[in-house]
LOKOLKE-512374 format. One record per residue (C-alpha): residue number from 0; x, y, z. Coordinates in Angstrom, 3 decimals. Layout:
BEGIN
NUM | X | Y | Z
...
This chain:
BEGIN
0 | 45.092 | 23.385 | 25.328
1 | 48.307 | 25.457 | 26.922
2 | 51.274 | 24.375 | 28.122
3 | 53.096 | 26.249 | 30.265
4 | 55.646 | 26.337 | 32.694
5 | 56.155 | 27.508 | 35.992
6 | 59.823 | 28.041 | 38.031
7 | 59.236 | 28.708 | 41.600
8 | 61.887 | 29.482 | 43.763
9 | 64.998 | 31.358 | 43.528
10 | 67.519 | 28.570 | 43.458
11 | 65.939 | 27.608 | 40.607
12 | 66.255 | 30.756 | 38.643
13 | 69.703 | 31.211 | 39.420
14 | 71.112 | 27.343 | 38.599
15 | 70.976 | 27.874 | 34.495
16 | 72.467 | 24.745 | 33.725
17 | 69.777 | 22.570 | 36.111
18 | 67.294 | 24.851 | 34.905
19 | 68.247 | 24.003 | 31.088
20 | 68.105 | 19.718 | 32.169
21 | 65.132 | 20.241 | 33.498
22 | 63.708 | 21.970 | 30.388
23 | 65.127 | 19.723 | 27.953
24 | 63.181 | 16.897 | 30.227
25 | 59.677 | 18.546 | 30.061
26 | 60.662 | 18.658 | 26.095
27 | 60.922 | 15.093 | 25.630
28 | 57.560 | 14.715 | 27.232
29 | 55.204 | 17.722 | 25.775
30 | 54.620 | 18.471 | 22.169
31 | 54.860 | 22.287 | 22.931
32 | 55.624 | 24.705 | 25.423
33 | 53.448 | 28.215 | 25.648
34 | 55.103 | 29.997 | 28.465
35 | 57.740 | 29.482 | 31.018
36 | 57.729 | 31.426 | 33.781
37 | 59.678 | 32.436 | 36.731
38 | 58.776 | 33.571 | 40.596
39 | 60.968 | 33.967 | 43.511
40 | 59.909 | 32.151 | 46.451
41 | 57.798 | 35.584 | 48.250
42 | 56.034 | 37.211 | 44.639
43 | 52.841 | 38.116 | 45.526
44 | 51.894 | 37.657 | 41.609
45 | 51.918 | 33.880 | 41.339
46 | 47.893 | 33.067 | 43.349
47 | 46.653 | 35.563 | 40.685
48 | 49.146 | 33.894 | 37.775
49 | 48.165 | 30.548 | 38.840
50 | 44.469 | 31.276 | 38.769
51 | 44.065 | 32.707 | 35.330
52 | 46.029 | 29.588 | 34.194
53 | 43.694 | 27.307 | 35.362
54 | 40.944 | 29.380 | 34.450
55 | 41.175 | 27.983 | 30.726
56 | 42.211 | 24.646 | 29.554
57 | 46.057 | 24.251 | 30.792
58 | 48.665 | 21.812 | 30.969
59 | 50.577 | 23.292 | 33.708
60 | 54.022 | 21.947 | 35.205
61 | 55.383 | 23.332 | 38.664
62 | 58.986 | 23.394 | 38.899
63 | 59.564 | 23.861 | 43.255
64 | 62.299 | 24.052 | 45.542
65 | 61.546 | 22.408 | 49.106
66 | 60.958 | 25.524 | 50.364
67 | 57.907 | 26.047 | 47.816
68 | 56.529 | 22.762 | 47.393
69 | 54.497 | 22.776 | 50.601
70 | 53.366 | 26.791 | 49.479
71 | 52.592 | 25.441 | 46.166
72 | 50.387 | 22.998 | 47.460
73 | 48.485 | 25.360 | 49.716
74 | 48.006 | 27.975 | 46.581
75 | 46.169 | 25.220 | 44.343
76 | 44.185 | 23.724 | 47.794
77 | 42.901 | 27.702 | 47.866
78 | 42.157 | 28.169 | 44.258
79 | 40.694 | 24.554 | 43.806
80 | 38.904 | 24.680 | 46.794
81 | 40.737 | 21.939 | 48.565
82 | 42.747 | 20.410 | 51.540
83 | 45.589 | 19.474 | 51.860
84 | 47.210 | 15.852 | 53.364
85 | 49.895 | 14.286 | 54.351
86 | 50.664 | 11.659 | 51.979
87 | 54.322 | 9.781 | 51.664
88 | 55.513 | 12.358 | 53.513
89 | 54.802 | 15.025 | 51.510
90 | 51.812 | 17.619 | 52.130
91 | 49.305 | 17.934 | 48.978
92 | 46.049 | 18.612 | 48.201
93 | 43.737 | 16.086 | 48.527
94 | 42.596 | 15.793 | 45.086
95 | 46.036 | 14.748 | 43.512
96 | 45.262 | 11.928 | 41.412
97 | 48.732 | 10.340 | 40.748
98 | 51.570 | 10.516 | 43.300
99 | 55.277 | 9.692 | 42.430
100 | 58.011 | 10.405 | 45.188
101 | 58.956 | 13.861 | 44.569
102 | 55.772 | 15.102 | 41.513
103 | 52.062 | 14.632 | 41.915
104 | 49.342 | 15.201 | 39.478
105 | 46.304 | 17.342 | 40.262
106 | 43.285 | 17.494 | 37.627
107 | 40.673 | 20.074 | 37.378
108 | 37.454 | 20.844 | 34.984
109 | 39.549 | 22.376 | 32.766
110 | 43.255 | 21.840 | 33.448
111 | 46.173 | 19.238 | 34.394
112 | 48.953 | 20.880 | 37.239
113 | 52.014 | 18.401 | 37.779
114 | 54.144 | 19.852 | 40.887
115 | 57.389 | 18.213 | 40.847
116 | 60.190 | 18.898 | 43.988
117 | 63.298 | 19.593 | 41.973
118 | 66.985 | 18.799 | 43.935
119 | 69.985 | 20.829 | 42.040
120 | 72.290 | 18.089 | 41.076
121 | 69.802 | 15.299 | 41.436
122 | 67.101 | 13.294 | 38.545
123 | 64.177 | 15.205 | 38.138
124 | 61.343 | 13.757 | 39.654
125 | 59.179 | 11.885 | 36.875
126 | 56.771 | 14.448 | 34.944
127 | 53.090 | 12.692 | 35.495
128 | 51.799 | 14.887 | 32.491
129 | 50.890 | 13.052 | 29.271
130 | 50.388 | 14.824 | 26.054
131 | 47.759 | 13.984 | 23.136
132 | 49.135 | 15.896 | 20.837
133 | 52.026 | 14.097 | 18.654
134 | 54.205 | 16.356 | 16.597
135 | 56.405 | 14.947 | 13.655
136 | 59.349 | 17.000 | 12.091
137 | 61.253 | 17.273 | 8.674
138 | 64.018 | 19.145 | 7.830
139 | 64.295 | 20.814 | 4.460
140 | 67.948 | 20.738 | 2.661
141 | 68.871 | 23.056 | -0.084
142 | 65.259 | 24.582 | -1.259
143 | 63.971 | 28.002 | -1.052
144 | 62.092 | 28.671 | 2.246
145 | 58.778 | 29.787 | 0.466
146 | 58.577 | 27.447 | -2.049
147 | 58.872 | 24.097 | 0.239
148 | 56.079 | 25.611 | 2.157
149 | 53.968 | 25.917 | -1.147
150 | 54.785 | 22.337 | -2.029
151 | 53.827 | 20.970 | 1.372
152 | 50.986 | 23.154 | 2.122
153 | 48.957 | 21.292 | -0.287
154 | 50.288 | 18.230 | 1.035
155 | 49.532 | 19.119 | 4.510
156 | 46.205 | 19.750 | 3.151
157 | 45.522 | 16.235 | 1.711
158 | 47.067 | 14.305 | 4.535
159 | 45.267 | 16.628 | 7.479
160 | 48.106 | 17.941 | 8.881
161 | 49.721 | 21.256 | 10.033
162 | 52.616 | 22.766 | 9.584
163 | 54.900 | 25.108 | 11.168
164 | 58.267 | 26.172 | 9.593
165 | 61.906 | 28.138 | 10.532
166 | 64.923 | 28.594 | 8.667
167 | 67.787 | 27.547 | 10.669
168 | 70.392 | 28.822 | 8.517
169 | 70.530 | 30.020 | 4.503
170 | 69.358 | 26.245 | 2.977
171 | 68.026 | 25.001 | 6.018
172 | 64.213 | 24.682 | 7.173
173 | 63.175 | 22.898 | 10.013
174 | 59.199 | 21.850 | 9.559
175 | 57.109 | 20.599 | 12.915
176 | 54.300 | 18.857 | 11.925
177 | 50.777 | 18.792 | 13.837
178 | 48.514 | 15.742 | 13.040
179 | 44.593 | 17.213 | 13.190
180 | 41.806 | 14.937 | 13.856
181 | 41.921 | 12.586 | 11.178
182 | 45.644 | 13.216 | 9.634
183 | 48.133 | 10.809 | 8.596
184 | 51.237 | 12.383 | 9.631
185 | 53.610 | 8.794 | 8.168
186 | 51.971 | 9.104 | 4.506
187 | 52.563 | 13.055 | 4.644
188 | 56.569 | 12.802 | 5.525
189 | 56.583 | 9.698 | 2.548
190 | 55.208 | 11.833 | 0.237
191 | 57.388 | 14.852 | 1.209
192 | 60.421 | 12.722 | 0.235
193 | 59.078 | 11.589 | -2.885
194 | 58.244 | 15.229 | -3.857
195 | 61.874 | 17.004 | -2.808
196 | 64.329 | 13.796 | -3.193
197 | 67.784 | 14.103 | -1.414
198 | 66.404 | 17.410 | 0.491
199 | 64.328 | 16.112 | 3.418
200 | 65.355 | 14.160 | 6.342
201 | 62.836 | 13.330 | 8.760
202 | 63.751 | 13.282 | 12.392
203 | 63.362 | 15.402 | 15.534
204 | 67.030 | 15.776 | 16.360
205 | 69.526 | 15.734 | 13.032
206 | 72.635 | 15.267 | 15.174
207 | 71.255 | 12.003 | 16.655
208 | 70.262 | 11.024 | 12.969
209 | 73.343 | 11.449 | 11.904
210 | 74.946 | 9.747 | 14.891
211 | 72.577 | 6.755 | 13.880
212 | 73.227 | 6.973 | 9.883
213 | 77.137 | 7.197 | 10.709
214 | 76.824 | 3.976 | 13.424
215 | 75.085 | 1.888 | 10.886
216 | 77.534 | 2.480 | 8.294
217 | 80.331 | 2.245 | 10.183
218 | 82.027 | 5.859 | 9.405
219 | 83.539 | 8.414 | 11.892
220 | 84.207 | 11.949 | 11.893
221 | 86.284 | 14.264 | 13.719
222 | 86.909 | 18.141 | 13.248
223 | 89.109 | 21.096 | 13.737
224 | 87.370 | 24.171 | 15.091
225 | 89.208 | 27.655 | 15.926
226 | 86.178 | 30.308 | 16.363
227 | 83.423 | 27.784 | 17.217
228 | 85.858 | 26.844 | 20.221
229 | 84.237 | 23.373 | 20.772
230 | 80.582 | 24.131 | 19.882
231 | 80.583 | 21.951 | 17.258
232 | 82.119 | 18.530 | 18.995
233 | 79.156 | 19.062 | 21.800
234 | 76.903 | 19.536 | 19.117
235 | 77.280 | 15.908 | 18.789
236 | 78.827 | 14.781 | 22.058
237 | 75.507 | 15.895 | 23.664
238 | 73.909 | 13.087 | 22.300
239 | 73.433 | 9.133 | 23.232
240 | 76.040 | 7.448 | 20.748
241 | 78.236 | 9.852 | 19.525
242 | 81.676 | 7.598 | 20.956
243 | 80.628 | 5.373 | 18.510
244 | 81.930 | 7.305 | 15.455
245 | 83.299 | 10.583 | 16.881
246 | 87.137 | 10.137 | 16.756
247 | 87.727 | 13.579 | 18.560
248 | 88.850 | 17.198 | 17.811
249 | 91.197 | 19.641 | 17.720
250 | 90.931 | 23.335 | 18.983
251 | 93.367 | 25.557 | 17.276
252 | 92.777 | 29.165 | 17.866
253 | 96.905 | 29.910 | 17.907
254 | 98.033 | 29.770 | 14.481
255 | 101.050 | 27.569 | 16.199
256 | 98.674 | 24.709 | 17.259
257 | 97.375 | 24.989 | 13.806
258 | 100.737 | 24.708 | 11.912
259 | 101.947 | 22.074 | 14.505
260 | 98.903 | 20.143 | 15.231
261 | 97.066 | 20.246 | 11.778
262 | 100.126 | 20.444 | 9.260
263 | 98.568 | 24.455 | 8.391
264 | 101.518 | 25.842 | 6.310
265 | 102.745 | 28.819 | 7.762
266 | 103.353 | 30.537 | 4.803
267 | 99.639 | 29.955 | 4.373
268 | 98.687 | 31.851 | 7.751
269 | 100.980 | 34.706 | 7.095
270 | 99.544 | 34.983 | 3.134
271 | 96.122 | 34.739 | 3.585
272 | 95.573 | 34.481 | 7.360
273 | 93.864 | 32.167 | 9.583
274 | 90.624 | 32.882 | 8.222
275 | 90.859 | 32.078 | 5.019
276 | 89.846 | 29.205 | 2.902
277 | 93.154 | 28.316 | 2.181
278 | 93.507 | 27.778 | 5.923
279 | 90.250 | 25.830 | 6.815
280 | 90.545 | 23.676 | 3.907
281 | 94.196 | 22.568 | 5.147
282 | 92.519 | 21.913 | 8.671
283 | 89.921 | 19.416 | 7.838
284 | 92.893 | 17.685 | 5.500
285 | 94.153 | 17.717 | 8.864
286 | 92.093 | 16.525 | 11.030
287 | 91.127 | 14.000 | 8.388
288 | 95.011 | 13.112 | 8.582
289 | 95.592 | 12.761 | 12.164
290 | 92.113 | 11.076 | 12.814
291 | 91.750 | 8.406 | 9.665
292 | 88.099 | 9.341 | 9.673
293 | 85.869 | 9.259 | 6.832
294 | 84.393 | 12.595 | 7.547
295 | 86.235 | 16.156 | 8.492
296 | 84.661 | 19.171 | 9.353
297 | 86.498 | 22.720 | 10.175
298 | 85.526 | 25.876 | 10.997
299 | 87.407 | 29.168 | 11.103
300 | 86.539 | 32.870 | 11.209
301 | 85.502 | 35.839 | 13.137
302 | 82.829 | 35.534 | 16.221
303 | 83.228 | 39.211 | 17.188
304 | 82.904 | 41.561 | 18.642
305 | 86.049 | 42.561 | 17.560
306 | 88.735 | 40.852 | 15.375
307 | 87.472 | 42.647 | 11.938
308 | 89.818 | 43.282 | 9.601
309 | 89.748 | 44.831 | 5.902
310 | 87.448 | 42.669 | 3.571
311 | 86.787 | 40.221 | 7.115
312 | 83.941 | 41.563 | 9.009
313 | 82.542 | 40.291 | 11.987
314 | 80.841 | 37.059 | 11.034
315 | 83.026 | 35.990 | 8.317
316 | 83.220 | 32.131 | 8.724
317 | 84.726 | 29.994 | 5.923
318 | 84.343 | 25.857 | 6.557
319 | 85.464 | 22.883 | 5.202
320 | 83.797 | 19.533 | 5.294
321 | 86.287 | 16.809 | 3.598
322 | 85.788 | 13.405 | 2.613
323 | 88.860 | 10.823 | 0.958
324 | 87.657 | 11.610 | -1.976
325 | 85.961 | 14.886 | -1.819
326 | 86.469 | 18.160 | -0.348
327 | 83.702 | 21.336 | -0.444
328 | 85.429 | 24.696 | 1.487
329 | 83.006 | 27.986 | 1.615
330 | 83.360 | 31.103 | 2.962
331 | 79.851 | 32.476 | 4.657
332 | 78.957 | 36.332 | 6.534
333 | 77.069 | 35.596 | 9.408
334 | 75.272 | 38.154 | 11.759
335 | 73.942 | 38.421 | 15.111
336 | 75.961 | 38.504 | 18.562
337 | 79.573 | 36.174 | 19.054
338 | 76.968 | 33.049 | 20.145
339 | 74.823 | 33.238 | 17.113
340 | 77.652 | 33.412 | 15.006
341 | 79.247 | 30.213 | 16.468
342 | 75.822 | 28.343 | 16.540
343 | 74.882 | 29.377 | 13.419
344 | 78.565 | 28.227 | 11.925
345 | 77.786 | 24.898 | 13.981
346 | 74.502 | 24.138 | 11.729
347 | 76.263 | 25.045 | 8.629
348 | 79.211 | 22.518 | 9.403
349 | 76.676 | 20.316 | 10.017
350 | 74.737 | 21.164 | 6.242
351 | 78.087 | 20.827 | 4.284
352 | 78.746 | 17.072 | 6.033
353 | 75.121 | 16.456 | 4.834
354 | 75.549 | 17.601 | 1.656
355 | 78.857 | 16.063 | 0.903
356 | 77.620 | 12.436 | 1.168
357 | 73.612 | 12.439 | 0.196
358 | 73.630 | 8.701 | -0.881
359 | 74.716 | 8.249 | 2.782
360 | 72.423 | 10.697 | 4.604
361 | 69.413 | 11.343 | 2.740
362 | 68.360 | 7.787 | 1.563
């Protein structure tokens, strides 16, 4: 069965950041997402866009403004064959099964349509859609991409599962995993561990896991970013408990702030510049310093487009992640556009804390 969604209405596709809430809510509640798609309040397209969907078997969630609700309503009354009615003040079609203030839920032969009024700057309505399907996910640490999948495959095979893999970054392979009929998606992840030891760490979201591994130990960690700019402390401020062991940050792209805020020698800076590994490593001793946290991570290098220099091309990124006792500083050459580059330094931050403490995080 699909899943798709639908935006109608043009404040809709203009708010990103409410658009990107309200996405991240569907999410939460649906195992997948097909399509998204978007209509201004007068295209002509969506009858004949909302009629092939529910032509097949669809789980289909309508995203309106008030303007659109009520035409909404009237489209699916026409294609269903329907009236609509006033019901707590709101006009639907008559057929809606289940009716919260704000989302209704209309079932046909074939297919499941949730409207739901959205308000910029207000709590979605509640999404009335439930979904059978229950995914799982892993995350492989430190194995080639092709071999894991040969390993599992036959796994997946025993346990009735599938599987559906992407590498994140270089050592990095998120797995989503689809229970079938009669699979056993618990004794598949077990028997993942037990197969790659210290390389799998089953959860949906690794910065909440490691929010939740950090809490229970009682450990903190703070970092010092320069090219990232941030993206790494919302990386983990984003989630529910990150106060909790997040001590803070510092954001030195002036190779002052770094000297005066971090304790970078300056002699450093001017010998091997601030991207460097001479550099980064100094920042997470310094942000280890400042913070007395048990973990430091710190990123510097070159986001692009321009900033190159001789031997330093775009995407050069070295990071440090630091513990009291150990320290592990590497220089990586990303590619892609200045935002891939800082995301994709983000999850490789994120890698080296994992790696530098796998009694902690992978057991």
């Amino acid at each position: 069965m699909k899943r798709d969604i639908l935006f109608v209405g043009n404040r809709l596709i203009l708010n990103e950041s409410y658009e990107r809430y309200i996405l991240r809510s569907i999410k939460e509640k649906l195992s997948s997402i097909d399509s998204i798609s978007y209509f201004e309040e007068s295209d002509k397209g969506m009858f004949l866009h909302l009629d092939q969907l529910l032509a097949c078997e669809s789980k289909v969630i309508i995203i309106t403004t008030k303007s659109t609700f009520t035409i909404i309503g009237k489209l699916l009354s026409t294609i269903t064959a329907d009236n609509q009615i006033l019901r707590n003040n709101m006009l639907i079609p008559s057929r809606a099964s289940i009716l919260e203030q704000g989302s209704y839920l209309l079932s046909t032969k074939t297919s499941e349509i949730n409207v739901i009024l959205a308000h910029e700057g207000k709590t979605l309505p509640p999404i009335l859609i439930d979904d059978e399907n229950k995914n799982g996910y892993i995350h492989i640490f430190n194995e080639d991409r092709s071999t894991a999948i040969t390993l599992l495959e036959s796994l997946a095979s025993t346990f009735d599962v599938k599987l559906e893999s992407s590498q994140l970054i270089d050592g990095w392979v998120k797995i989503k995993i689809t229970s079938r009929k009669h699979g056993n998606m618990g004794q598949f992840i077990a028997s993942a561990k037990g197969l790659l030891p210290h390389k799998v760490i089953a959860a949906s979201n690794i910065a909440a896991y490691i929010i939740d591994k950090l809490s229970k130990n009682k450990k903190k960690i703070s970092f010092a970013e320069s090219c990232s700019g941030g993206s790494l402390a919302y990386y983990f401020t984003s989630q529910y408990g990150a106060s909790g062991v997040y001590e803070g940050s510092l954001i030195t792209y002036d190779n002052i702030l770094k000297a005066n805020w971090l304790a970078v020698e300056e002699e450093s800076l001017q010998i091997h510049g601030a991207v460097s590994a001479d550099v980064v490593n100094q920042m997470s001793e310094g942000a280890l310093n400042v913070s007395f946290a048990d973990f430091a991570l710190s990123i510097s290098g070159i986001a692009g487009p321009t900033g190159a220099t001789d031997g330093k091309p775009v995407g050069t990124v070295y990071i440090s992640a630091r513990t009291n006792h150990t320290v592990n500083t590497q220089r990586f050459n990303f590619q892609g556009d200045r935002n891939y580059i800082q995301e994709q330094s983000v999850l490789m931050a994120v890698k080296m804390l994992l790696d530098i403490d796998k009694e902690l995080f992978f057991t």
